[in-house]
N, C-alpha and C positions, 0 to 999 in steps of 0.2 A: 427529457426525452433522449434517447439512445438512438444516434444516426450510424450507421457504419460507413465509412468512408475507404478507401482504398486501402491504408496501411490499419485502419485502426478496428478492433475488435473491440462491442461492448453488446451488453445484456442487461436487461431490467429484469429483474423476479415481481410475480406478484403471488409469492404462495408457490410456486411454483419454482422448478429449476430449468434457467437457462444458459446454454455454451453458445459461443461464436468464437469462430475462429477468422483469423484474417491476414495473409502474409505473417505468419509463422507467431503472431500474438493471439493467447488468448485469453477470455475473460468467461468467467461462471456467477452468474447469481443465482441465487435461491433466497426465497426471504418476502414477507412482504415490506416494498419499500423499499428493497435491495439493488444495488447499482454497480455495477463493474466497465472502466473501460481500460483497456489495453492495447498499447502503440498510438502514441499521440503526434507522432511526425514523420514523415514520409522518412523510409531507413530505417526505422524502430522493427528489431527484430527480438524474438525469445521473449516478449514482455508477458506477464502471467496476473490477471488481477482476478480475487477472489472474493467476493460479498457474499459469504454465508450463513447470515440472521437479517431480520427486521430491522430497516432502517441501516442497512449498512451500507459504506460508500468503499470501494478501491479504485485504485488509479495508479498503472505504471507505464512507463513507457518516455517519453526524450531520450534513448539510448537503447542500449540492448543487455537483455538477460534481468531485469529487475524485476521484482515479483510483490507484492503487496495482496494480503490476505485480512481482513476485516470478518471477525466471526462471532462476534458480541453482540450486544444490543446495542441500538447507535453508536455505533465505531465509524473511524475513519482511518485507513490505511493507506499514505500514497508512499511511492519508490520512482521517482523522475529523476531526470537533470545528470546523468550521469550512467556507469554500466555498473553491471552486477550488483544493486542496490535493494536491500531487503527490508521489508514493513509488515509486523505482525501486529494487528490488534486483536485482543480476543477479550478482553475485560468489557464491562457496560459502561458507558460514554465516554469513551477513550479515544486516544488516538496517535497513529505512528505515524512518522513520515523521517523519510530516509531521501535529500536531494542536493542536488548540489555539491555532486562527488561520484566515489565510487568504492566498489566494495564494501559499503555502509551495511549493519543492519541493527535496526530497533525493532525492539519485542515489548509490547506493553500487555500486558494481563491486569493490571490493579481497577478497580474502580476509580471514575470519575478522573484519571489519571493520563500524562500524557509524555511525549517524547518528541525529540525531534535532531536532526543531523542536518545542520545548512550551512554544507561546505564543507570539505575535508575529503578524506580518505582512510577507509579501512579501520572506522569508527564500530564501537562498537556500544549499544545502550540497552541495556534490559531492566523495565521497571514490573516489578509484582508486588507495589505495596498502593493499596489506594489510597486517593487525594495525592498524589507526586509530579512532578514537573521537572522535566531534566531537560535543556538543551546543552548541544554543544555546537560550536558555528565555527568555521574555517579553523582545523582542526584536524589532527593526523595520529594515525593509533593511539587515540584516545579510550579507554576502559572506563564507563559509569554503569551506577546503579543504584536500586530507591527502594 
């Protein structure tokens, strides 16, 4: 269940498309099953979370300007823990997350496929092959890919 709290924007889809906005975050779902919340702590400003398919999950927000976008079939996208932090999934059960840093971004497209940045700066991960798994943890312009 989707509460809106003072700083935090979020939206459930069911079939439908929903926006909420909220001190300058916001979040769109569409989708059945579809879930978006944005700005998770009082301060969180510019966060941008997008769930748009069935069963998709975004989540950004502990900082500012991070944006997370989930557009697959069961995907999950988050972009926390840090500023300017970016999370693409667009593949079927996949999933990116970008935290624990800043200026990060993962882009996952593959099947069954996943990503993840925990910790660092100005990481950069892009997977488009399905079945893949790439992390990289406390970690500083780093270049991967699968």
């Amino acid at each position: 269940m989707c509460v809106v709290r003072r700083h935090r924007a979020c939206a459930e889809g069911n079939g439908i498309l929903f926006l909420r906005r909220r001190a300058g975050n916001v979040s769109i779902a569409h989708g059945s099953g579809a879930s978006a919340v944005a700005g998770l702590t009082d301060g969180d400003e510019r966060n941008r979370a997008k769930a748009l398919s069935d069963d998709a999950i975004a989540v950004a927000g502990e900082g500012n300007g991070n944006a997370a976008t989930a557009s697959g079939g069961a995907v999950g996208a988050v972009a926390t823990n840090g500023d300017n932090n970016s999370a693409t999934a667009s593949g079927t059960n996949g999933a990116a997350v970008a935290n624990f840093g800043s200026d990060n971004r993962v882009r996952v497209s593959g099947d069954d496929s996943a990503a993840v940045v925990a910790g660092g700066n100005r990481n950069t991960i892009t997977v488009s092959s399905d079945n893949c798994a790439v992390a990289v943890t406390f970690g500083d312009d780093i270049r991967d890919t699968c």
